[in-house]
C-alpha positions as CSV (number, residue, x, y, z in Angstrom):
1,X,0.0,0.0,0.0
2,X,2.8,2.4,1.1
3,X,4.9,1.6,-2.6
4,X,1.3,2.3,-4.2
5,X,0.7,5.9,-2.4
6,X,4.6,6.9,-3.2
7,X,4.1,6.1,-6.9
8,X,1.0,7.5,-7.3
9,X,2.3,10.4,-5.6
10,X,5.3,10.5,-8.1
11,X,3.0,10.0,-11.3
12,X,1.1,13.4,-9.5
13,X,4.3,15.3,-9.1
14,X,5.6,14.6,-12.6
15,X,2.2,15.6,-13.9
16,X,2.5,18.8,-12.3
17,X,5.9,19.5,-13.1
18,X,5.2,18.6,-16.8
19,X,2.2,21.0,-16.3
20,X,3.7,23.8,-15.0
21,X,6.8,23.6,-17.6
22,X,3.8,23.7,-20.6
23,X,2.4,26.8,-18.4
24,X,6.2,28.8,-17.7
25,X,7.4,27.8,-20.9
26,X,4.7,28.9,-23.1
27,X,4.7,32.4,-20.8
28,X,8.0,32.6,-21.5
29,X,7.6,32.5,-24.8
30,X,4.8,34.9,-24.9
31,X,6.5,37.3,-22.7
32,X,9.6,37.3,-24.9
33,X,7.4,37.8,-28.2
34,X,5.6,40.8,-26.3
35,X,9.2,42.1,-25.5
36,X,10.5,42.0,-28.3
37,X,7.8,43.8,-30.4
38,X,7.9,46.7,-27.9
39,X,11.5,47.1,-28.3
40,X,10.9,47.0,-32.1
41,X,7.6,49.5,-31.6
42,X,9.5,51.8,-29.1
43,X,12.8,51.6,-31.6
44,X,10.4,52.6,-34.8
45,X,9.0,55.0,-32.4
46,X,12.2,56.7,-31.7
47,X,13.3,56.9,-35.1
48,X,10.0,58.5,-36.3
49,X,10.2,61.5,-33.9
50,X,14.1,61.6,-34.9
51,X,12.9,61.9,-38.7
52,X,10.7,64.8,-37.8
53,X,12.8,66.9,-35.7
54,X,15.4,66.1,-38.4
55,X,12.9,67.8,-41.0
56,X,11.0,70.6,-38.9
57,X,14.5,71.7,-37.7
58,X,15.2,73.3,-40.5
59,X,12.2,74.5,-41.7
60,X,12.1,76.4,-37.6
61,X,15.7,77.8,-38.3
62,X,15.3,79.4,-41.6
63,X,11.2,80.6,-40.3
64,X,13.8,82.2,-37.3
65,X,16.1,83.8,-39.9
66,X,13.7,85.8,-41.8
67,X,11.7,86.7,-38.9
68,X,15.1,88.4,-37.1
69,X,16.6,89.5,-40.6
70,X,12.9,91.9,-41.8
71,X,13.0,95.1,-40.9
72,X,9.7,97.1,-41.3
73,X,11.6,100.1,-42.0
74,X,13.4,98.9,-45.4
75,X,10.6,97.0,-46.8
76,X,11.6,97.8,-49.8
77,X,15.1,95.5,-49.6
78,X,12.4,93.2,-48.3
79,X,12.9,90.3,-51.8
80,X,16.3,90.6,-51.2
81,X,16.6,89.7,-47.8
82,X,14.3,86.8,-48.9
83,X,16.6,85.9,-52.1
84,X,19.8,86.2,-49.6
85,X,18.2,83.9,-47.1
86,X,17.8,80.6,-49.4
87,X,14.9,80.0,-47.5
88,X,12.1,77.7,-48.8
89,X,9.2,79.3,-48.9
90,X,6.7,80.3,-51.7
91,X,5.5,84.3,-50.2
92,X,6.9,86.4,-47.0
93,X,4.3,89.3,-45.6
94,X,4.7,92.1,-43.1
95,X,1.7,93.3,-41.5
96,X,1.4,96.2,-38.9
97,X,-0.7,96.4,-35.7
98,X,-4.0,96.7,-37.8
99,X,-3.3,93.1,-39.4
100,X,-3.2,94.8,-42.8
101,X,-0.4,93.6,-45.1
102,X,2.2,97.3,-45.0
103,X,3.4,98.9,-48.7
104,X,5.8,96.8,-50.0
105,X,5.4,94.5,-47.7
106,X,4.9,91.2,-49.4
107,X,6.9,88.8,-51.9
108,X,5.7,85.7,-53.7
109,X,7.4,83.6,-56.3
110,X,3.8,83.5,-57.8
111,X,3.5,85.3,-61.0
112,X,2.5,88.7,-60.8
113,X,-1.6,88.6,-61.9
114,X,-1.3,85.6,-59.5
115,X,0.6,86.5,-56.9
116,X,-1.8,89.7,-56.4
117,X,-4.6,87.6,-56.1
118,X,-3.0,85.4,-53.8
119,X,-2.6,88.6,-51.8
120,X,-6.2,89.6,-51.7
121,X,-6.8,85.6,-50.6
122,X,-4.4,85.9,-47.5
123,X,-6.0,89.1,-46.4
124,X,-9.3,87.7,-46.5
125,X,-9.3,84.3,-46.1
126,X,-6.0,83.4,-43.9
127,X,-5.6,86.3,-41.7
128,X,-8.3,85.7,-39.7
129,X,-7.8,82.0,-39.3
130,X,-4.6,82.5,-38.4
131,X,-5.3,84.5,-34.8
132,X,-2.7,87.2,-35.3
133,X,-4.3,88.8,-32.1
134,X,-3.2,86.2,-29.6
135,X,0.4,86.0,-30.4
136,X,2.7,87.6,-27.6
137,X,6.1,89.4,-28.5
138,X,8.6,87.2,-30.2
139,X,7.0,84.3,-30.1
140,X,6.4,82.0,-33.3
141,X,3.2,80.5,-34.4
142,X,2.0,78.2,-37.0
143,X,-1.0,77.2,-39.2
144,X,-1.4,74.2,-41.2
145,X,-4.5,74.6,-43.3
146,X,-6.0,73.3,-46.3
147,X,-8.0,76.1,-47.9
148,X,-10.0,75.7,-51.2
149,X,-8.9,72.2,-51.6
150,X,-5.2,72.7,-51.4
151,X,-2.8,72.7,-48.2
152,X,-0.7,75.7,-46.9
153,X,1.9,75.9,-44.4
154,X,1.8,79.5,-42.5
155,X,4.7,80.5,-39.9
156,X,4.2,84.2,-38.0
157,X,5.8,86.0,-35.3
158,X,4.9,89.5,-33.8
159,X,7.7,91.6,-33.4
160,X,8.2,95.2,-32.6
161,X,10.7,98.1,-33.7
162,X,10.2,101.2,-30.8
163,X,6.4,101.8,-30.0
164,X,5.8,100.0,-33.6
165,X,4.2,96.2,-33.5
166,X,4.4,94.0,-36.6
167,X,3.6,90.8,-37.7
168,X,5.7,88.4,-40.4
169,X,4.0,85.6,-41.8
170,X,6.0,83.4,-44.1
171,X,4.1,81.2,-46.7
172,X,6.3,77.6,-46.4
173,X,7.0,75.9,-49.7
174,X,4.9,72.7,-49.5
175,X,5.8,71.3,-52.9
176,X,9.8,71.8,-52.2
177,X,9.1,70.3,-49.1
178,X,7.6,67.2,-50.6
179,X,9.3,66.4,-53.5
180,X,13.0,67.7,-51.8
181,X,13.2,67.1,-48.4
182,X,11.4,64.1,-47.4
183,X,13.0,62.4,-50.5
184,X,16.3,62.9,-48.2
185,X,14.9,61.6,-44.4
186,X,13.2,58.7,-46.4
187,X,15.4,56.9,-48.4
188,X,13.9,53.9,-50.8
189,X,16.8,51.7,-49.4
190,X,16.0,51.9,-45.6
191,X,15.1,48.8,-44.1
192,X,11.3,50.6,-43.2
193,X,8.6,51.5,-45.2
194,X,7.8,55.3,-44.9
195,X,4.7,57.1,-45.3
196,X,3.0,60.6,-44.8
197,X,-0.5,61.1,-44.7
198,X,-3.0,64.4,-44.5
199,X,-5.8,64.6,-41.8
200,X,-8.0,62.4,-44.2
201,X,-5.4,59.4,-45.2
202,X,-4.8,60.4,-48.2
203,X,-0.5,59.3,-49.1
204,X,1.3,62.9,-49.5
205,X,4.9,60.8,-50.0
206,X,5.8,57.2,-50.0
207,X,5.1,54.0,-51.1
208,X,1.4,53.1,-50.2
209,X,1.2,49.9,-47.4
210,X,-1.1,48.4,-45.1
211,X,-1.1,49.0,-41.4
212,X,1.0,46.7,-39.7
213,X,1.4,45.5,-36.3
214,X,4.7,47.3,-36.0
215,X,3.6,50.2,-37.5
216,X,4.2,53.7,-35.7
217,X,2.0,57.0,-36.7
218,X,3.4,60.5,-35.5
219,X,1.8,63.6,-36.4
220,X,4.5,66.8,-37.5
221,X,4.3,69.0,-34.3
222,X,5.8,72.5,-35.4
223,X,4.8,72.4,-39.2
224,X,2.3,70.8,-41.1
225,X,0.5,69.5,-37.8
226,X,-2.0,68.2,-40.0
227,X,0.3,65.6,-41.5
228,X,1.6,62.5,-39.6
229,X,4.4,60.3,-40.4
230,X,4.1,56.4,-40.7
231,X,6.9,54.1,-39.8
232,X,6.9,50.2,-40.6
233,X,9.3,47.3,-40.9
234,X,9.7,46.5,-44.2
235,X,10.7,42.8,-44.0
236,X,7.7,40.8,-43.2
237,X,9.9,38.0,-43.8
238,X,11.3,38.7,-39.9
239,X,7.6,39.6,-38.2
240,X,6.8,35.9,-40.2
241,X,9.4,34.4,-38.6
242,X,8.4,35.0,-35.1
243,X,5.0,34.2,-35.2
244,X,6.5,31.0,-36.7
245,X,8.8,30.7,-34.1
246,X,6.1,31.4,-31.5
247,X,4.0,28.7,-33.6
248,X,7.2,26.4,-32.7
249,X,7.6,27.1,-29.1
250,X,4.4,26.0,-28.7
251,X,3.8,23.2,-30.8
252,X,7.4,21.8,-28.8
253,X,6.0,22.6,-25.5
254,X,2.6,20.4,-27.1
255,X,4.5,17.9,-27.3
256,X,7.0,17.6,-24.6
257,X,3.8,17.6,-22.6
258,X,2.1,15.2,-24.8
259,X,5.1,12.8,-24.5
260,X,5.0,12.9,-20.5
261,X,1.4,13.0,-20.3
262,X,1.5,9.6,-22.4
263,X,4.3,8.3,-20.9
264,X,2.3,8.7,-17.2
265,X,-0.3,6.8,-19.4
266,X,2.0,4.0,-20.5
267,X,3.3,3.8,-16.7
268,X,-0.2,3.9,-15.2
269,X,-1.4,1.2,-17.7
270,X,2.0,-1.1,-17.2
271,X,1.7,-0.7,-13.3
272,X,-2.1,-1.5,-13.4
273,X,-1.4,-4.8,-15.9
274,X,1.6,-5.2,-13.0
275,X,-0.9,-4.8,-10.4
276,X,-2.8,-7.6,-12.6
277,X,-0.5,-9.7,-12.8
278,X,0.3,-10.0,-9.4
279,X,-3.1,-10.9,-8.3
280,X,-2.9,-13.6,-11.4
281,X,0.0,-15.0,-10.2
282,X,-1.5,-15.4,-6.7
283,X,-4.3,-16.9,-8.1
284,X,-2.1,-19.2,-9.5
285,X,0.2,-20.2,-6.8
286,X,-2.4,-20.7,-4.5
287,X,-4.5,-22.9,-7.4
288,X,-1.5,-24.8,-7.8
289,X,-1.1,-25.8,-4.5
290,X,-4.8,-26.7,-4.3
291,X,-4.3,-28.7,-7.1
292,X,-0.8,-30.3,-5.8
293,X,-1.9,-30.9,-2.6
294,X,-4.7,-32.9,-3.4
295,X,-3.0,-35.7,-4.9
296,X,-0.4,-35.4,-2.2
297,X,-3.1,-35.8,0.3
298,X,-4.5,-38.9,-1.6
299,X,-0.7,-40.4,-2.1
300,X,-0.1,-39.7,1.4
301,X,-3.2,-41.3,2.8
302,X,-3.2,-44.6,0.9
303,X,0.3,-44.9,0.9
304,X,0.1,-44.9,4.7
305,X,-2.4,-47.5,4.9
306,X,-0.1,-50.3,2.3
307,X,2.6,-48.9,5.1
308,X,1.0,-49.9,8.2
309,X,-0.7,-53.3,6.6
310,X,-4.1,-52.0,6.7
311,X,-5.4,-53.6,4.1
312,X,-8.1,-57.4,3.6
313,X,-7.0,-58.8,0.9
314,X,-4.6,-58.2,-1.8
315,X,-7.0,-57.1,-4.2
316,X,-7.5,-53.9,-1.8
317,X,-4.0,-53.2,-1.8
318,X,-3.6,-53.4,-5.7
319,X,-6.6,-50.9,-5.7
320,X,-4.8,-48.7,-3.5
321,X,-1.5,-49.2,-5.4
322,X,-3.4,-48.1,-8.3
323,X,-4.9,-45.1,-7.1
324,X,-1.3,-44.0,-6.0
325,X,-0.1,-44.3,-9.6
326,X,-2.9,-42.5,-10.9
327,X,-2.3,-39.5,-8.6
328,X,1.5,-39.9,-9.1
329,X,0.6,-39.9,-12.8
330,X,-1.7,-36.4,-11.8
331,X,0.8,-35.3,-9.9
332,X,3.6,-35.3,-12.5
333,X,1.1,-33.7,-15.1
334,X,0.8,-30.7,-12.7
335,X,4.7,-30.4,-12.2
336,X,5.1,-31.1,-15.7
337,X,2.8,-27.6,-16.0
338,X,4.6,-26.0,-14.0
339,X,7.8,-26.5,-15.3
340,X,7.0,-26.1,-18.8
341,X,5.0,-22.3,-17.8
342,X,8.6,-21.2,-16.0
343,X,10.2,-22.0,-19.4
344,X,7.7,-19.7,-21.3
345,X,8.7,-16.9,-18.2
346,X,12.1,-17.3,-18.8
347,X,11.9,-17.7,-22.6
348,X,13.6,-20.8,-22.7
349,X,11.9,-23.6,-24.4
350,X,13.8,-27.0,-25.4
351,X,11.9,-29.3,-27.6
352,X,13.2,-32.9,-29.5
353,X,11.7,-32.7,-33.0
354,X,11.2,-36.1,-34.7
355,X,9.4,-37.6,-37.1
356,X,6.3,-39.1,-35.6
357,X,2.7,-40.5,-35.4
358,X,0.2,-37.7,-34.4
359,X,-2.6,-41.5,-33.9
360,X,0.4,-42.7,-31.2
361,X,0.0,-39.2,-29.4
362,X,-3.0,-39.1,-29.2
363,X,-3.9,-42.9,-28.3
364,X,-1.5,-42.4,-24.9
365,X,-2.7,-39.1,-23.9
366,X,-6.6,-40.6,-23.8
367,X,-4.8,-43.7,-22.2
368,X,-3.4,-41.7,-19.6
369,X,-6.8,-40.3,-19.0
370,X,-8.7,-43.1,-18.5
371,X,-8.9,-43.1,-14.7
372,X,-10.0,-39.3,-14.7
373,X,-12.5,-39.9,-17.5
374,X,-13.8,-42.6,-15.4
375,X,-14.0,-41.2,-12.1
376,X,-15.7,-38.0,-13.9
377,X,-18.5,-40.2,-15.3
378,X,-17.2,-39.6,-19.0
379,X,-16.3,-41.6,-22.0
380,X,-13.9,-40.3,-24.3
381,X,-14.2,-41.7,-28.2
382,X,-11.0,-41.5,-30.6
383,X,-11.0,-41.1,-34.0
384,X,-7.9,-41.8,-36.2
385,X,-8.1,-42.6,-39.5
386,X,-5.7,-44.8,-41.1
387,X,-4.1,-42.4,-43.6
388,X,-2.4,-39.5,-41.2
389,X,0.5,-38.7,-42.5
390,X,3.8,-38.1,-40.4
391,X,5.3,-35.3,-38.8
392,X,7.6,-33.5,-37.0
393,X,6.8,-33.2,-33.5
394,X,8.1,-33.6,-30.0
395,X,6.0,-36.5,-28.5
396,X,6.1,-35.5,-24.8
397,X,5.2,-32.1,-25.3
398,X,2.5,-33.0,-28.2
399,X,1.0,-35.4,-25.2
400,X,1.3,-32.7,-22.5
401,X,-0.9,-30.6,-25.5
402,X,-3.8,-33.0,-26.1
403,X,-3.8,-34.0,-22.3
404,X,-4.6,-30.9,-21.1
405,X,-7.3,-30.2,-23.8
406,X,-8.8,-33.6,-22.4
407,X,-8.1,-32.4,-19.2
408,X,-10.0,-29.1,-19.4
409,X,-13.1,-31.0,-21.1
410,X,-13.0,-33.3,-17.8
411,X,-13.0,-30.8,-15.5
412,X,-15.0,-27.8,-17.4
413,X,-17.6,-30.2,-19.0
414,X,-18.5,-33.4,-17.0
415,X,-22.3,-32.2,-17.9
416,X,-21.7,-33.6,-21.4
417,X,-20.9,-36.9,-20.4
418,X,-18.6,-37.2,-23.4
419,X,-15.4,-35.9,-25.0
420,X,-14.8,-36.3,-28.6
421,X,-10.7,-36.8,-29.9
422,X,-9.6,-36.7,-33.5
423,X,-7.5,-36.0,-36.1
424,X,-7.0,-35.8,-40.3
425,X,-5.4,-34.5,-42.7
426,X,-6.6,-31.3,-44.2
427,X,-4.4,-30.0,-47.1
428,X,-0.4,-29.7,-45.7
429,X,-1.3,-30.1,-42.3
430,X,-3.1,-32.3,-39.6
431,X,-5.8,-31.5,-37.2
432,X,-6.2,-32.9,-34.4
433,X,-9.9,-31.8,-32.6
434,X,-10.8,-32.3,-28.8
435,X,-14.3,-31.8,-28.6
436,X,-16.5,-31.8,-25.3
437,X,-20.3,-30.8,-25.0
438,X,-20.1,-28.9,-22.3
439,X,-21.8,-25.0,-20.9
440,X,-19.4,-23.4,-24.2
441,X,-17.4,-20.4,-23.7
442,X,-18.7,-16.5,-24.0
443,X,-17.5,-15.8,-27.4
444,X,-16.1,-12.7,-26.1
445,X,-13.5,-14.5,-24.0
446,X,-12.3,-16.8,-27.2
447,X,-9.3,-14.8,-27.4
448,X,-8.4,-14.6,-23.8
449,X,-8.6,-17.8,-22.6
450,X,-5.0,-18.7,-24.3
451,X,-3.1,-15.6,-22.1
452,X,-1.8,-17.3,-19.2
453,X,-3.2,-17.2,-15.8
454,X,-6.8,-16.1,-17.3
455,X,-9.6,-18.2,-16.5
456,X,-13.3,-17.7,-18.1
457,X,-15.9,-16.0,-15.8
458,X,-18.1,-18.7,-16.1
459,X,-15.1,-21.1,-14.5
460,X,-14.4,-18.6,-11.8
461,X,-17.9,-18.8,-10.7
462,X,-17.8,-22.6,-10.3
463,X,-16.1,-24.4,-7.4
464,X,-13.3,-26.0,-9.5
465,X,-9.8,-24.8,-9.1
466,X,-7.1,-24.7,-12.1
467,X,-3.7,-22.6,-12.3
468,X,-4.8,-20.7,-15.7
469,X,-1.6,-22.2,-17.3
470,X,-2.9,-25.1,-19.1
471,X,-3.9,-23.7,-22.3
472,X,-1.1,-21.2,-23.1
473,X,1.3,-23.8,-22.4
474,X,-1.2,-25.7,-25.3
475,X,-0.8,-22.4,-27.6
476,X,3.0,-22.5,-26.8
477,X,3.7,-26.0,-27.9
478,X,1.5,-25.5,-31.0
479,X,3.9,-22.3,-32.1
480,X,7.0,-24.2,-31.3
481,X,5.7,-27.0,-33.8
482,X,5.0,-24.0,-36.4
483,X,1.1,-24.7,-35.6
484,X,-1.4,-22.7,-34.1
485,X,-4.6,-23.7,-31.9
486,X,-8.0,-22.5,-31.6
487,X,-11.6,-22.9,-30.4
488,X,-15.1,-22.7,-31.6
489,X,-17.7,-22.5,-29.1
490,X,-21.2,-20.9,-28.1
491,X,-22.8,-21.0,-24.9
492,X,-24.7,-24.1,-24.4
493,X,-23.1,-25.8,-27.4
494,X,-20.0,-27.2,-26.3
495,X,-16.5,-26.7,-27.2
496,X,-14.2,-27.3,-29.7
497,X,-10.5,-26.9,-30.0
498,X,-8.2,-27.3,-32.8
499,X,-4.6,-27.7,-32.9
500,X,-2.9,-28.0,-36.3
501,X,0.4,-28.9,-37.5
502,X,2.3,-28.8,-40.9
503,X,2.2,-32.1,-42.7
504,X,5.5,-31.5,-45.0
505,X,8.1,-34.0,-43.4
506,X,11.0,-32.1,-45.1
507,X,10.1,-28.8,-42.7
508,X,13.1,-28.0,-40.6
509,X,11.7,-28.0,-37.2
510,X,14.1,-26.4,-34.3
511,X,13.7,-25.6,-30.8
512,X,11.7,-22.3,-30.6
């Protein structure tokens, strides 16, 4: 009981080691796959703020540069400065306190019929949505609009010169921004996949993508806030390969848990058939002994009676010498049994192959029967017909064969009163049939009833004792002749088995 309760609590503990490995090992996993994409996601997120600075910088410097470099005074120079300054931007206006743009106080590189019509467009349309009023001294503002369909880019400042306030707003160049500078930030050859969008979606530059897991938006902060900047991985290939890696993890953490889990199984099911076993092999033992003892007994008693001259005449005491040879005769069968089941345990089987008369066989194992067929109540009829052809066989363990088939229709089937023995020739092999009529056996249990120790349920119901040996030692002896054996039988029919061996003469038979 104690060995029971340690292995079962072993087969627990492994089961909840192999359990929590699956559990750790698959969170492992998991966590790693989760680390890793937010050190790609902050990494892509990083870079993307680095590509904006790296493009708004810039634009902020040279917005700085003609805001310090205007001078309301010379307004006049006020193309030149612009010219001198490189800076990229399509118009520059000065406007005083009253947000009116001053004399001479605006340049374009529009034409001139456009560029004057532009003008009356900023003073009515952009001025007021740009909030001039709010602005406080030196400070720079910005305004990112999309006006009649098309986007503009407006940088201001409010300065002042004495008493004087003024205002310079500075028209950015979109287009140069576009097709010039983002060209240089996002390179066709970088190992991501850029994009910038407008408020809507629509693709301003890039290569159009789908949204990807990794994928980072960030909107421009200090220019065109209404633009935002997608980052992605370009090779799929690698985002591919970890969800098939993670696909891996798991499938091998499946199965290392699939291979304890049914090795547990296999150990449970060996120790149960161990368990089984055992309690067979008790069965056994203490059948046996039954079955040895009573002989013994009988031996015992009748030999003690010749022994102490206790018997009338000396017809008794030939009686009683015969019922001591017939037990002896039992008694070696059993051994005999015995023996031949620990060669099967050990795998050692040595058999003396010979050419020989199945009729002979057969003929002594009913003779040695006689006195149990007779003390049963039963008659036993033998049928041999004159044409059986020779084979190979081991005589003594042929006889041990057909006696216990006779044996087990003696003691399983006295009911029927008769046993049937006989044997022919039926294409390259000979038959021999023991037939009893009998209760049958449970066609269930047909194929059982050869595995050693196993007795039927019917039999194990019924006061009659056996060691479960006697017909796998039958099945045994019928391999080692390059046979076979089997039975036919329905309840309340009778029994009939079958043990068949190969005619050909010229069949080299060895020990098995």
């Amino acid at each position: 009981m104690r060995r029971l309760l340690v292995i079962n609590t072993l087969i627990f503990a492994v089961l909840a080691s192999a359990i929590a490995l699956a559990y750790y090992g698959y969170s492992f996993s998991a966590e790693a796959s989760h680390r890793e994409r937010a050190i790609i996601h902050d990494t892509t997120r990083e870079l993307a703020e680095e590509k904006i600075i790296g493009i708004e910088s810039p634009l902020l410097d040279a917005d700085e540069k003609l805001f310090s470099s205007i001078d309301p005074e010379r307004l006049t120079e006020l193309e030149s400065v612009v010219r001198n300054l490189r800076a990229p931007v399509t118009s520059v206006f000065v406007l005083g306190a009253d947000f009116k743009v001053l004399p001479s106080g605006y340049v374009s590189t529009r034409l001139a019929d456009e560029g004057l019509s532009f003008l009356r467009f900023f003073q009515s349309e952009v001025v007021p949505a740009l909030g001039l009023g709010q602005l406080a001294e030196g400070t720079r503002g910005h305004e990112h609009l999309t006006l009649g369909g098309r986007p503009y880019l407006f940088s201001f400042s409010r300065r002042s010169t004495g008493a004087r306030a003024y205002y310079v707003v500075v028209e950015a160049d979109l287009p140069h921004l576009v097709a010039n500078v983002f060209p240089q930030f996002f390179g066709v050859r970088s190992p991501r996949l850029y994009q910038v969008v407008d408020e809507s979606g629509e693709l301003v530059f890039g290569m159009p993508f789908r949204e990807r897991g990794s994928m980072v938006e960030i909107p421009f902060a200090e220019t065109v806030s209404g633009w935002r900047l997608r980052v992605a991985q370009r090779d799929e290939g690698t985002q591919a390969a970890r969800g098939r890696r993670t696909v891996i993890d798991v499938v091998l953490i499946g199965l290392a848990l699939a291979v304890i889990t049914s090795g547990l199984a296999v150990l449970l099911y060996a120790l149960r058939r161990e368990r089984k076993a055992n309690a067979l092999k008790s069965d056994f033992i203490s059948n046996v002994s039954h079955e040895l003892k009573t002989p013994l007994s009988i031996i015992s008693m009748f030999g003690e009676m010749l022994a102490s001259g206790r018997v009338k005449t000396p017809a008794q005491a030939t009686e009683y010498a015969e019922v001591i040879w017939r037990e002896s005769v039992r008694l070696a069968r059993l051994i005999d049994n015995v023996l031949d089941f620990a060669k099967i345990e050990r795998g050692v089987d040595v058999y003396e192959f010979a050419s020989g008369d199945v009729g002979e066989v057969l003929a002594r194992a009913v003779e040695l029967s006689t006195h149990r067929l007779a003390a049963a109540g039963m008659t036993c009829a033998l049928e041999l017909p004159p044409d059986l052809p020779p084979v190979r066989l081991d005589g003594n363990a042929l006889t041990l064969a057909v006696l216990n088939l006779v044996d087990n229709a003696i003691k399983y089937a006295a009911d029927g009163k008769r046993i049937e023995v006989s044997a022919r020739a039926e294409g390259d092999r000979v038959v021999i049939r023991v037939r009893d009529f009998g209760p049958g056996i449970d066609p269930e249990e047909h194929d059982r009833i050869f595995e050693r120790f196993y007795r039927a349920r019917a039999v194990r119901l019924k006061p009659i004792r056996g060691s479960g040996i006697g017909l796998a030692l039958v099945e045994r002896i019928a391999h080692a002749h390059h046979g076979g054996v089997a039975v036919e039988s329905a309840l309340g029919e009778g029994s009939t088995f079958s043990l068949w061996l190969p005619a050909d003469a010229s069949r080299d038979m060895t020990a098995a």
